[in-house]
gemmi code that builds the backbone of each chain (N, CA, C; Angstrom):
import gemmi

chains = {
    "A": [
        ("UNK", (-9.276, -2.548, -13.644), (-9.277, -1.311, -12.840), (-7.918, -1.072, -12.163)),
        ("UNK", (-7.017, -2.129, -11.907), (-5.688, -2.396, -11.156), (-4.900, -3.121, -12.262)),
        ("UNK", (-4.860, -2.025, -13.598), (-4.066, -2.752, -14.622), (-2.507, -2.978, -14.308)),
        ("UNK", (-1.707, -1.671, -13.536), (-0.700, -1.416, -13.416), (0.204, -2.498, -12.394)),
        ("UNK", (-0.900, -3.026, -11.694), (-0.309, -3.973, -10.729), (-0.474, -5.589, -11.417)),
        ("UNK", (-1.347, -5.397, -12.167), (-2.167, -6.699, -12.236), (-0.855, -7.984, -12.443)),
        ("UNK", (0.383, -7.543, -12.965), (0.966, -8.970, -12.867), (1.667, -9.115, -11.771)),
        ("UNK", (1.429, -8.152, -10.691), (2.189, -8.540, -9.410), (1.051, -9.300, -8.654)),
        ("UNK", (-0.186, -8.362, -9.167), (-1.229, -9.651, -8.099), (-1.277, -11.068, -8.510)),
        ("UNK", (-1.061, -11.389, -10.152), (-0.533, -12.837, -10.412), (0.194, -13.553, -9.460)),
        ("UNK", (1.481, -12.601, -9.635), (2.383, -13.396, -8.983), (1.996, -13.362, -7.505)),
        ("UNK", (1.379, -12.768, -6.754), (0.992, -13.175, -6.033), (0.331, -14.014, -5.662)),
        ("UNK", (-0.853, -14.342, -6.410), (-1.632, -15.637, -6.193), (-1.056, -16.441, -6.792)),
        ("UNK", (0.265, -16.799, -7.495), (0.649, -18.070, -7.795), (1.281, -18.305, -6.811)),
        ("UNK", (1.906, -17.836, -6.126), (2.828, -18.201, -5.066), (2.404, -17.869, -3.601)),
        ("UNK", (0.847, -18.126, -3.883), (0.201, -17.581, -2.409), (0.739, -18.986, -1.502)),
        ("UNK", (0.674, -20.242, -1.622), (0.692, -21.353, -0.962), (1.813, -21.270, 0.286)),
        ("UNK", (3.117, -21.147, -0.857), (4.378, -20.688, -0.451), (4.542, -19.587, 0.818)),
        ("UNK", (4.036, -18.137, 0.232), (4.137, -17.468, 1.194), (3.495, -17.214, 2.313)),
        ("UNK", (2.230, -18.130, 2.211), (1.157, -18.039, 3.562), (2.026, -18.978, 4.207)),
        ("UNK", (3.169, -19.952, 3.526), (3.846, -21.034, 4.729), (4.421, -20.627, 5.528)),
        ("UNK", (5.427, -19.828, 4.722), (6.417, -18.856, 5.523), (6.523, -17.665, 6.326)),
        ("UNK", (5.178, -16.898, 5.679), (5.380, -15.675, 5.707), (4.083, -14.884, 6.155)),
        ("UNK", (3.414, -15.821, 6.997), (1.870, -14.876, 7.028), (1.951, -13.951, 8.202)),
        ("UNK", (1.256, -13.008, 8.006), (1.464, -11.827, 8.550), (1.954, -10.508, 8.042)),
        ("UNK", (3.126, -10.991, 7.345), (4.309, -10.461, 6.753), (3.875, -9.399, 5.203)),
        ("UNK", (5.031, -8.620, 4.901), (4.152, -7.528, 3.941), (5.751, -8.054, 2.759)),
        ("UNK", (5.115, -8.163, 1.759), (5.719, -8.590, 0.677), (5.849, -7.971, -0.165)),
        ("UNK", (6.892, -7.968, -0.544), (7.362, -6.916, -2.255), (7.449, -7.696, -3.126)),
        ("UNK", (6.805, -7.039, -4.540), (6.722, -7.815, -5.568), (6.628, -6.680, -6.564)),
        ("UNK", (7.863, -7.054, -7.604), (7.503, -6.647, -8.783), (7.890, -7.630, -9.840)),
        ("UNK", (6.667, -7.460, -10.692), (6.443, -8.025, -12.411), (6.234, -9.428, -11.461)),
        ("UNK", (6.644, -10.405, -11.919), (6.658, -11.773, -11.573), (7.750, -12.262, -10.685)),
        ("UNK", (8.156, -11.236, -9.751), (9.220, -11.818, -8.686), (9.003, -10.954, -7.079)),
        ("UNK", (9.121, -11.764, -6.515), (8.897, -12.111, -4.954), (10.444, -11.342, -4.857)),
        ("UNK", (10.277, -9.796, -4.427), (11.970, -9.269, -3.575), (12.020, -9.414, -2.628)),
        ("UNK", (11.106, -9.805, -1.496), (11.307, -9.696, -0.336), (10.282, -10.014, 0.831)),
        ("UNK", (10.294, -10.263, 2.122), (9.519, -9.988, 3.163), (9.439, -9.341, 4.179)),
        ("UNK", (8.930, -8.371, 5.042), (8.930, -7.253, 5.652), (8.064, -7.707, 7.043)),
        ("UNK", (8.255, -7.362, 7.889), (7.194, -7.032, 9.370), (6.516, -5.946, 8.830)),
        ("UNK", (7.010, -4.721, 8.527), (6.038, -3.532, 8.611), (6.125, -3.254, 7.268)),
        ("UNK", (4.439, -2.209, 6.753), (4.123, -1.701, 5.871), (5.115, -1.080, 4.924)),
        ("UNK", (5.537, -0.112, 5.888), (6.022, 1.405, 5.885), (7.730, 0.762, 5.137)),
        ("UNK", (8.239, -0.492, 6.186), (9.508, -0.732, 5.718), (9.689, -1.572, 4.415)),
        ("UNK", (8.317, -2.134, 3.835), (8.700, -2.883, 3.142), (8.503, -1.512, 1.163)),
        ("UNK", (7.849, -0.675, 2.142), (7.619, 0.555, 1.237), (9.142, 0.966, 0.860)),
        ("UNK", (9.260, 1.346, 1.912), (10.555, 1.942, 2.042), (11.928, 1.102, 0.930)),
        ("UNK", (11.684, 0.555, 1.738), (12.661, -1.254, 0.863), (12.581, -0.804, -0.809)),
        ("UNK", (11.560, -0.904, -1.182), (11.153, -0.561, -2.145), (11.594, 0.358, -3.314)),
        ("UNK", (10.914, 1.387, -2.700), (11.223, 2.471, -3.664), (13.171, 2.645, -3.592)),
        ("UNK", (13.704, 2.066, -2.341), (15.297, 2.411, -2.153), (15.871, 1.413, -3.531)),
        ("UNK", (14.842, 0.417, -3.706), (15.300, -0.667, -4.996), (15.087, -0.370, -6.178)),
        ("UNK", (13.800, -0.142, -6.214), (13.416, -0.195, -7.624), (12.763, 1.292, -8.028)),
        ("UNK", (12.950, 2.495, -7.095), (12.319, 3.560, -8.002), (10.930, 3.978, -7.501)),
        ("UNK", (10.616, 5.025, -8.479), (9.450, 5.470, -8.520), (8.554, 4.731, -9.356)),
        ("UNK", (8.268, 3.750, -9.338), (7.554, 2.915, -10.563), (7.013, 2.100, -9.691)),
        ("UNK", (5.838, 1.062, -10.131), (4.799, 0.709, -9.846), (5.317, -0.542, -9.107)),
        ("UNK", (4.986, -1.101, -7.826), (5.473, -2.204, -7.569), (4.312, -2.559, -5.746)),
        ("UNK", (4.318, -4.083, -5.643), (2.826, -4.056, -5.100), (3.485, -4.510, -3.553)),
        ("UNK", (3.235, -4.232, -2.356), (3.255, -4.470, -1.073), (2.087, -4.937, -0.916)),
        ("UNK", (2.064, -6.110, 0.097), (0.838, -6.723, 0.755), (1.180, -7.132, 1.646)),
        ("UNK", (0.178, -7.915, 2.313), (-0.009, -8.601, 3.607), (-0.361, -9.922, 3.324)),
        ("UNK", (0.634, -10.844, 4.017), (0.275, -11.947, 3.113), (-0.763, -12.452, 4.653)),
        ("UNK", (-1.975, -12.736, 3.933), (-2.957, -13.112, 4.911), (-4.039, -14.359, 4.272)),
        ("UNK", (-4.534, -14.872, 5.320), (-5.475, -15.729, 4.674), (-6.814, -15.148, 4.339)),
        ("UNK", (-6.988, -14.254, 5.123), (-8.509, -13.308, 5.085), (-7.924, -12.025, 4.691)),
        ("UNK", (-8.777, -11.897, 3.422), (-8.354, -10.081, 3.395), (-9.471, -9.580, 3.539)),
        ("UNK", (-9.453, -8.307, 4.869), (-10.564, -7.706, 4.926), (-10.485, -6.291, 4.338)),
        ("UNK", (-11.437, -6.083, 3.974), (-11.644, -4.876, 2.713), (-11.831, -3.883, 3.452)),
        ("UNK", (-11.629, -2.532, 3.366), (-11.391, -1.398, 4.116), (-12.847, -0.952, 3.736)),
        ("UNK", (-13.462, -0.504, 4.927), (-15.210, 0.139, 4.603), (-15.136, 1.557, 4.818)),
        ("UNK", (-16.004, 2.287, 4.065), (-16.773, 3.549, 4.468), (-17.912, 3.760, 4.451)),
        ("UNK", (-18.180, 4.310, 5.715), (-20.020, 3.972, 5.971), (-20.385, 5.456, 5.260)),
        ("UNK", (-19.533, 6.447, 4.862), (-20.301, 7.403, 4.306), (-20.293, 7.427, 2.890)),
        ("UNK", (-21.302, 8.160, 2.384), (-21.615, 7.707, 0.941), (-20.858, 8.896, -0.210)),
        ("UNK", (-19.563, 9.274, 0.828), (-18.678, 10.461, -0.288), (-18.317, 9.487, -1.531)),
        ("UNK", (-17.611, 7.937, -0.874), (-17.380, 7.420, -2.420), (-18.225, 6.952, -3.395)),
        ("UNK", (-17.520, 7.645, -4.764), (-18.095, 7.375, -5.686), (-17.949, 6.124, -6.341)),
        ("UNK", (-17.829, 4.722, -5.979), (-17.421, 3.627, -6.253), (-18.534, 3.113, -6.350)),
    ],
    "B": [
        ("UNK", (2.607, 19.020, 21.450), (2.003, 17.954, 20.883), (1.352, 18.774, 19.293)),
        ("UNK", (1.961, 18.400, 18.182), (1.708, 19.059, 16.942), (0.155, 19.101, 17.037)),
        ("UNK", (0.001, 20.049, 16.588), (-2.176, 20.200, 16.550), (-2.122, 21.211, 15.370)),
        ("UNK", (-3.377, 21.508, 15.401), (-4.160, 22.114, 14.297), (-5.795, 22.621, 14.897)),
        ("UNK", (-5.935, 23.775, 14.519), (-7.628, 23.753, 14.953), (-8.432, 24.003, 13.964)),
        ("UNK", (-9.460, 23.769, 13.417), (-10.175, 24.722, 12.649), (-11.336, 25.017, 12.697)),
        ("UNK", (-11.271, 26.136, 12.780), (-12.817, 27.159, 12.689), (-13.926, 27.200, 11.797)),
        ("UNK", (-15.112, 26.740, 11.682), (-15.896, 26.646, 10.417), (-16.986, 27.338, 10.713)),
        ("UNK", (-17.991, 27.987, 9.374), (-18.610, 28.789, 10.055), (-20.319, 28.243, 10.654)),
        ("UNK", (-20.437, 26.598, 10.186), (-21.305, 25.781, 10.224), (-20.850, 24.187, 10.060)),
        ("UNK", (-20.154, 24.094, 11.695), (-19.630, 22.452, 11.679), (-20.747, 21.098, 11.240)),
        ("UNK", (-22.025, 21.541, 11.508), (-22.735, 20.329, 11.258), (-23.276, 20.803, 9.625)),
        ("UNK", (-23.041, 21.558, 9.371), (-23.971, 21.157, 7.886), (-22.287, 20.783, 7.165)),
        ("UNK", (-21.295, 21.333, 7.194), (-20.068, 21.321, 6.493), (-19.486, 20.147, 6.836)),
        ("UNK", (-19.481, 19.455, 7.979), (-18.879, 18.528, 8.738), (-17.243, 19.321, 8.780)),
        ("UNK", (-16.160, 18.194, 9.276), (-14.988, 18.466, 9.982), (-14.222, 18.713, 8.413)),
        ("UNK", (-13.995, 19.785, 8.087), (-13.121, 19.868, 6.806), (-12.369, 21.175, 6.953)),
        ("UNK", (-11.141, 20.590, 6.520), (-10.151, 21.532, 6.273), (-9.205, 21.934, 5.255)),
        ("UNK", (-8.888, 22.691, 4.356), (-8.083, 23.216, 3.946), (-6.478, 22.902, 3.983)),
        ("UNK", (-6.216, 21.314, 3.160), (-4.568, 21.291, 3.645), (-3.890, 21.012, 2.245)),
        ("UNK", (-2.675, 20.662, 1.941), (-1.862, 19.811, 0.952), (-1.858, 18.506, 1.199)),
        ("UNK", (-1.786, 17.809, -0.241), (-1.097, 16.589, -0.366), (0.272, 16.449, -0.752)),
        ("UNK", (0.966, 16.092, -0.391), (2.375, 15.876, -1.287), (2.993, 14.227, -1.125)),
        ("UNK", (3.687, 13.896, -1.897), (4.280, 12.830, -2.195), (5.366, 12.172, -0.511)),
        ("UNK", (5.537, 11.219, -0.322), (5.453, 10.421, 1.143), (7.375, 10.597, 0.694)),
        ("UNK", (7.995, 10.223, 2.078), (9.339, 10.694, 2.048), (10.112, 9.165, 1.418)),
        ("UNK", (10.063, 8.194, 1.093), (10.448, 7.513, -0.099), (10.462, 7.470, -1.390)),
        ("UNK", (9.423, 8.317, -1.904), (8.878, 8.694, -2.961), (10.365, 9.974, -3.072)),
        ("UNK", (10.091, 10.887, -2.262), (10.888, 12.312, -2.454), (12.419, 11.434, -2.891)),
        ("UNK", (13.141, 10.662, -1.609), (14.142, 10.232, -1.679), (14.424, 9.416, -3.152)),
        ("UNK", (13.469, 8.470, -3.653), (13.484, 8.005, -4.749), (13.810, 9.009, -6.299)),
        ("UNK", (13.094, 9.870, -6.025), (13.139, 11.051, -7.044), (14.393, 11.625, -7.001)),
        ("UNK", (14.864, 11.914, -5.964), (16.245, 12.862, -5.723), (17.373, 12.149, -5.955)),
        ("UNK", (17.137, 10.590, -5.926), (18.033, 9.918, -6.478), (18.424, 10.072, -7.836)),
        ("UNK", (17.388, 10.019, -8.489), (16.977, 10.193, -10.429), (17.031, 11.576, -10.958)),
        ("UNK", (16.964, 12.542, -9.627), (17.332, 14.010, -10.492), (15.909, 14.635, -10.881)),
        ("UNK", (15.017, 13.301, -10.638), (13.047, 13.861, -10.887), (13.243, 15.474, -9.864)),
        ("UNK", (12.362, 16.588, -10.733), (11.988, 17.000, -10.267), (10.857, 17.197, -9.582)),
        ("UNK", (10.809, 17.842, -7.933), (9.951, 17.600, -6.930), (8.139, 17.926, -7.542)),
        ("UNK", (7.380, 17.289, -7.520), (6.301, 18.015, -8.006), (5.931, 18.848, -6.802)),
        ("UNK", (4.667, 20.186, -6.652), (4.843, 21.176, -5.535), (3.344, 20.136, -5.066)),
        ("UNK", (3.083, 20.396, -3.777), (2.206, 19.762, -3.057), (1.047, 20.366, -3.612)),
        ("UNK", (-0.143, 19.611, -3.862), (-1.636, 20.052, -4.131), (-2.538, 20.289, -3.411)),
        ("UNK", (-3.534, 21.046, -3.291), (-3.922, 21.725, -2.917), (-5.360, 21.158, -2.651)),
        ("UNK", (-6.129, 20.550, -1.469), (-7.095, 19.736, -1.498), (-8.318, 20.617, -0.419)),
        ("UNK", (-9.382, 20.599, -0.292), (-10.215, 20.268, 1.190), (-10.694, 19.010, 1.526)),
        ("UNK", (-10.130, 18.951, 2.167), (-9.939, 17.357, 3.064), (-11.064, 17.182, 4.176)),
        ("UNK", (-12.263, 15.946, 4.787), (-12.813, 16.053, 5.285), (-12.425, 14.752, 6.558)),
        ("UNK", (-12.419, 14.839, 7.966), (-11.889, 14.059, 8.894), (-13.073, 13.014, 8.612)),
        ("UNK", (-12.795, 12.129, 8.380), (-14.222, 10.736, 8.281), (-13.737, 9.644, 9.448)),
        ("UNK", (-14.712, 9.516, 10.595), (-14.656, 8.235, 11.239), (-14.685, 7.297, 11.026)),
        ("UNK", (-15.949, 7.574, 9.632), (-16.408, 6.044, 9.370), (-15.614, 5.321, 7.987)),
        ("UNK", (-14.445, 6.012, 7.814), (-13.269, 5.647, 7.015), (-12.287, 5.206, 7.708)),
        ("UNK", (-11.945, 3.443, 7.135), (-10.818, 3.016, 7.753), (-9.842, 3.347, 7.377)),
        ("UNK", (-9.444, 4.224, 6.108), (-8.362, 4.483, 5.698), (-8.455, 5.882, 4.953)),
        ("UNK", (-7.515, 6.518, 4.655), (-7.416, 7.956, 3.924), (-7.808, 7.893, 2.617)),
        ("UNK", (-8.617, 8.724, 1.810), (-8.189, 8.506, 0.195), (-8.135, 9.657, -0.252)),
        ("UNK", (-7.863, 9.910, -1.503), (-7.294, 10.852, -2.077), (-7.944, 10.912, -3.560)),
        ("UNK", (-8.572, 11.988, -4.335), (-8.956, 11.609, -5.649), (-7.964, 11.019, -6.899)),
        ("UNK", (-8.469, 10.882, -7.709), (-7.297, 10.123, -8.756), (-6.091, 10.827, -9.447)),
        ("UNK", (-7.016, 12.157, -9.579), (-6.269, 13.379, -10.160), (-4.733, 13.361, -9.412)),
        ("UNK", (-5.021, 13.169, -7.862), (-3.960, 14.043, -7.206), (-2.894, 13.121, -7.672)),
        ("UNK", (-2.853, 11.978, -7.243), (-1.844, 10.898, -6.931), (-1.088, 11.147, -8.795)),
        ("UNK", (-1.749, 11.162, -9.639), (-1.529, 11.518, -11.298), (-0.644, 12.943, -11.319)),
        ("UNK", (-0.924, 14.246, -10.294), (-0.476, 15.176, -11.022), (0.910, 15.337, -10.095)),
        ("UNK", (1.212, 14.455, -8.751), (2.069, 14.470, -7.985), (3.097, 13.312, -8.512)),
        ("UNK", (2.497, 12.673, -9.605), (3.762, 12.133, -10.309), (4.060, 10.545, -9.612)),
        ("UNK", (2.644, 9.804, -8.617), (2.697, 9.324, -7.907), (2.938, 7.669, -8.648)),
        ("UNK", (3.412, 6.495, -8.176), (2.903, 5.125, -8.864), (2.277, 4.348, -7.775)),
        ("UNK", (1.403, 3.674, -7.770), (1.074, 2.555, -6.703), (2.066, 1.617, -6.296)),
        ("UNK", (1.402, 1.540, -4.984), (2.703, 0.338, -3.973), (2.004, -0.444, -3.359)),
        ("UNK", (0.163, -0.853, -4.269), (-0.221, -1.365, -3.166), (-1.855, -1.604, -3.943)),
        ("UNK", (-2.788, -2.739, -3.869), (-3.820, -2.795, -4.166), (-4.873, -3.498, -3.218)),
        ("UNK", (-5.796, -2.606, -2.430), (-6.905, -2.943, -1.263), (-8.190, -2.793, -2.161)),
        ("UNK", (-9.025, -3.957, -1.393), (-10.223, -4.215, -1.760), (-11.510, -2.618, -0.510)),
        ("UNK", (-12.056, -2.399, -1.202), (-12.902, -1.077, -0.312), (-14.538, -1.660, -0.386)),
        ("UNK", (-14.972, -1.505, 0.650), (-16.565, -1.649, 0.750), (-17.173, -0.208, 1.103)),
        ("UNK", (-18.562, 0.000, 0.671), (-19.183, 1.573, 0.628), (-20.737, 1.177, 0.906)),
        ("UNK", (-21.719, 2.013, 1.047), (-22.609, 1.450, 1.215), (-23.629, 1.265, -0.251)),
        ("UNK", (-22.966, 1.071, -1.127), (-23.050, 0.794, -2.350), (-22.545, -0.052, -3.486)),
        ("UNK", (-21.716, -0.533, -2.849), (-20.630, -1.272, -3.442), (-19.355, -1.956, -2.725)),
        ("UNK", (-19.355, -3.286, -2.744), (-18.433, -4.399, -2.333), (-17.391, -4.490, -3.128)),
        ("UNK", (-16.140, -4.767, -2.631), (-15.054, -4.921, -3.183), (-14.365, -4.486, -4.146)),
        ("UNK", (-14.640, -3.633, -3.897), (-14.131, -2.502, -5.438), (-12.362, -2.800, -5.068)),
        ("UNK", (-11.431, -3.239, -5.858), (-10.281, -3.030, -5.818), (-9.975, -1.528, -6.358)),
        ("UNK", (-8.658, -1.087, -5.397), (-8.347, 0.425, -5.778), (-6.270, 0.452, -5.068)),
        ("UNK", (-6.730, 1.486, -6.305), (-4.778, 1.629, -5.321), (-4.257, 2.216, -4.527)),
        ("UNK", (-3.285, 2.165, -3.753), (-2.618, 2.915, -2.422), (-1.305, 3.633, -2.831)),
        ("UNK", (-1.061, 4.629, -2.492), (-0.410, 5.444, -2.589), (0.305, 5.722, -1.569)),
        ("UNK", (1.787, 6.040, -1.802), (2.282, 7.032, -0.249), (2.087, 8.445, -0.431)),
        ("UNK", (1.978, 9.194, 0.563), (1.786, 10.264, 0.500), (1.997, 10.736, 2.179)),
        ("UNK", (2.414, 12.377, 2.023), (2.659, 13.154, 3.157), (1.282, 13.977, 3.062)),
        ("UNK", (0.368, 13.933, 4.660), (-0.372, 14.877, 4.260), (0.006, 16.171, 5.310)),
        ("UNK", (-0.048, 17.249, 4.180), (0.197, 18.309, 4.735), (-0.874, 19.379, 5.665)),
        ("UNK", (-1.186, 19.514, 7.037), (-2.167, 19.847, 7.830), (-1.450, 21.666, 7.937)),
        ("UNK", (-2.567, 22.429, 8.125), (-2.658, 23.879, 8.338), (-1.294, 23.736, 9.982)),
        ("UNK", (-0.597, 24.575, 10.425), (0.167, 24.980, 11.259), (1.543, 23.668, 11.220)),
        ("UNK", (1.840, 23.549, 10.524), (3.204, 22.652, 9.881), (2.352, 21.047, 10.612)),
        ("UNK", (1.623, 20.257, 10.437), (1.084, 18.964, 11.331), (1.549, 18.351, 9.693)),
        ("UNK", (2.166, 17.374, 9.750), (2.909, 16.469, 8.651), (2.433, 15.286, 9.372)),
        ("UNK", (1.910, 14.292, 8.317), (1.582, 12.915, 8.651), (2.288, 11.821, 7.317)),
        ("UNK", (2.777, 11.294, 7.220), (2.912, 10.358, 6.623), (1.876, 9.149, 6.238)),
        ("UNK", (1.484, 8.697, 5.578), (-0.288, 7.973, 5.073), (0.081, 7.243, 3.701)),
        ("UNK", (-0.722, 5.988, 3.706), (-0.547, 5.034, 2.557), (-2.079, 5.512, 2.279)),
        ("UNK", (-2.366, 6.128, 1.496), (-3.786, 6.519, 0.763), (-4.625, 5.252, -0.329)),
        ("UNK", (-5.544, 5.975, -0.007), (-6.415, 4.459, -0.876), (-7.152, 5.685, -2.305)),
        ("UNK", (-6.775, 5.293, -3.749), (-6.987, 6.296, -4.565), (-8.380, 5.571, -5.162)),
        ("UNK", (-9.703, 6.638, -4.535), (-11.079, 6.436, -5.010), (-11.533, 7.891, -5.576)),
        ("UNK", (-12.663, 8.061, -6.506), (-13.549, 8.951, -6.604), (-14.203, 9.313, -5.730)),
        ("UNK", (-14.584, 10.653, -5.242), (-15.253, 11.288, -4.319), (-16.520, 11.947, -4.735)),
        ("UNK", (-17.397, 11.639, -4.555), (-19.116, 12.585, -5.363), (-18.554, 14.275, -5.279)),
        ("UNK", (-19.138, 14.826, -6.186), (-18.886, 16.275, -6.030), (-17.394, 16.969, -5.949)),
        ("UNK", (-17.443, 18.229, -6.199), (-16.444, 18.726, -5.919), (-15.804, 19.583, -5.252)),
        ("UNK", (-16.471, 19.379, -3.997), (-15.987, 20.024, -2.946), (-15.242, 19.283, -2.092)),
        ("UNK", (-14.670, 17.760, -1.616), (-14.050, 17.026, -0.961), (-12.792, 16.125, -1.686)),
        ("UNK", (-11.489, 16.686, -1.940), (-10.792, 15.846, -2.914), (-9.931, 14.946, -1.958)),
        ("UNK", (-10.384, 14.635, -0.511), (-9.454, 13.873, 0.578), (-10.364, 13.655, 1.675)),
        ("UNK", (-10.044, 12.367, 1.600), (-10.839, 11.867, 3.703), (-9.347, 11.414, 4.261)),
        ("UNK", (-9.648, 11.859, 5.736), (-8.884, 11.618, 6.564), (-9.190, 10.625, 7.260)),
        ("UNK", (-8.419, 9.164, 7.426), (-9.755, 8.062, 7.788), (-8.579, 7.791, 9.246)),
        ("UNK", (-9.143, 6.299, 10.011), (-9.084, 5.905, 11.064), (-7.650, 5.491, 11.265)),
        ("UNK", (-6.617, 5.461, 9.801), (-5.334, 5.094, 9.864), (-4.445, 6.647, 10.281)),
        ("UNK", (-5.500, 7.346, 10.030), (-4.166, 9.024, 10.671), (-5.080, 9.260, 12.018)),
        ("UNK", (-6.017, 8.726, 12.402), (-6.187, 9.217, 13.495), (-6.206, 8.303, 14.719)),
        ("UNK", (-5.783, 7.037, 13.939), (-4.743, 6.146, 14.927), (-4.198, 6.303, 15.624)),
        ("UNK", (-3.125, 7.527, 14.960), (-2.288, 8.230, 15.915), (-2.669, 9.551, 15.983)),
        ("UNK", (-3.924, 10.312, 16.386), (-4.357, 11.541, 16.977), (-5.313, 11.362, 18.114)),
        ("UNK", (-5.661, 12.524, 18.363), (-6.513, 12.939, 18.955), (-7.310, 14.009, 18.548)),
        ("UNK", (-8.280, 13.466, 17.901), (-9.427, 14.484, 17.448), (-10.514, 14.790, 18.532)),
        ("UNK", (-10.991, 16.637, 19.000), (-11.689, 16.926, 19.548), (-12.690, 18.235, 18.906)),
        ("UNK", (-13.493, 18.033, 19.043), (-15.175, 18.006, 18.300), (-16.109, 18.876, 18.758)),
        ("UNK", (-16.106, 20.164, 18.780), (-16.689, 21.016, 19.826), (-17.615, 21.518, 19.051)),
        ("UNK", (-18.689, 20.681, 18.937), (-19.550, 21.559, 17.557), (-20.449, 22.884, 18.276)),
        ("UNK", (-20.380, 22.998, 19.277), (-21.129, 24.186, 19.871), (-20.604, 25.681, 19.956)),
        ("UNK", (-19.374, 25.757, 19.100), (-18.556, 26.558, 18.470), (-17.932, 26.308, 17.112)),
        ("UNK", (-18.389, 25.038, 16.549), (-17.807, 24.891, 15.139), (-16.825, 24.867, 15.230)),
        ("UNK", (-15.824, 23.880, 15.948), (-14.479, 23.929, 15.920), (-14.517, 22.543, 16.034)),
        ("UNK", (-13.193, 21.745, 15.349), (-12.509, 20.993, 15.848), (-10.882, 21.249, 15.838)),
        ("UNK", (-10.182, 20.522, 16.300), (-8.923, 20.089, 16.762), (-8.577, 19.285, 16.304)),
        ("UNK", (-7.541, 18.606, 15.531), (-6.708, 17.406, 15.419), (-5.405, 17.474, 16.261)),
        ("UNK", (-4.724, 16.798, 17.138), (-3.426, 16.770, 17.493), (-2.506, 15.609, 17.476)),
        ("UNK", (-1.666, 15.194, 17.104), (-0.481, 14.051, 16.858), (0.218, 14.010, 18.075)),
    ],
}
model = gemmi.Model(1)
for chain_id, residues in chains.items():
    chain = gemmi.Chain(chain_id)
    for i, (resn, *xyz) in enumerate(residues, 1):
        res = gemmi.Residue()
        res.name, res.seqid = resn, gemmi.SeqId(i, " ")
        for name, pos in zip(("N", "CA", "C"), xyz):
            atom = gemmi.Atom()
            atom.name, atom.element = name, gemmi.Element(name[0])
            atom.pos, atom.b_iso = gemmi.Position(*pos), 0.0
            res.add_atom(atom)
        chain.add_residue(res)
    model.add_chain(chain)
structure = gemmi.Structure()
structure.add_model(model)
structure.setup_entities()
């Protein structure tokens, strides 16, 4: 369903160990199989981003130990 | 303080929906103008204010015809379904009387086709929404 990202979420979980050492909290850029960077904020590591690599597909996160999943209590989505 | 009001002619059966654009988030623009991409024009949505949304989304179409790529993959819960992974988008949303927000969108399907946008708890983070259903009005202000 997340084909376009899917080898950044790899590389993310291969190198989750690593970056929860260093870096938790922190919002991470990743494209294909490489770690560009670490960020405090969302917005800057967005930013970071697209100033690098373009309009093309590339994955920001939060490197966290718990990811909590975003809810909607109303039943508009079709998911 | 940037605002917006809108008038409906039946706030509780319609709920809080308005009439705005989506367009592409100002890294995206800058990225493009670098490459010479031309701008795609902002789309054209009715958008509904949701409380019980932690985050904005946007249908699939839009983020596709605005030329958009993902920067981002969140897990979503519904009252139907756990963990659906989906993608995030930047995006500017464009509100009736110039109200510009900047928003990392979460790109889901919406039932029907009258709602192609929720406005969730990450844009009204920074508002103040007021709710006057005894005139069918609300307010958003930044």
């Amino acid at each position: 369903m997340v084909e376009a990202l899917s080898t950044e979420l790899k590389t993310y979980a291969a190198n989750f160990e690593t970056l929860i050492g260093a870096n938790e909290g922190k919002f991470v850029v990743i494209h294909k199989d490489e770690i560009l960077g670490t960020f405090d904020s969302q917005m800057d590591a967005i930013k970071w981003g697209y100033r690098e690599l373009g309009n093309t597909p590339f994955l920001v996160k939060q490197v966290t130990k718990i990811e909590v999943p975003l809810s909607f209590v109303s039943n508009l989505l079709a998911v | 303080m940037p605002s917006f009001t809108a008038q409906l002619p039946n706030l509780q059966a319609l709920g809080p929906t308005v009439d705005m654009r989506v367009w592409i988030g100002t890294p995206v623009e800058e990225a493009m103008k670098k490459t010479g991409t031309k701008l795609p024009d902002p789309v054209a949505v009715k958008a509904m204010i949701d409380t019980g949304a932690t985050g904005s989304v946007i249908q699939p179409a839009i983020a596709q015809s605005l030329g958009l790529q993902p920067i981002g993959v969140v897990s979503i819960c519904t009252p139907s379904s756990e963990n659906v992974p989906c993608y995030q988008y930047v995006v500017r949303l464009l509100f009736p009387n110039n109200v510009i927000v900047e928003a990392v969108a979460v790109e889901a399907p919406l039932k029907g086709q009258q709602i192609q946008c929720l406005i969730g708890r990450d844009v009204l983070a920074h508002a103040v929404l007021v709710y006057t259903g005894y005139i069918n009005q609300f307010t958003l202000s930044f």
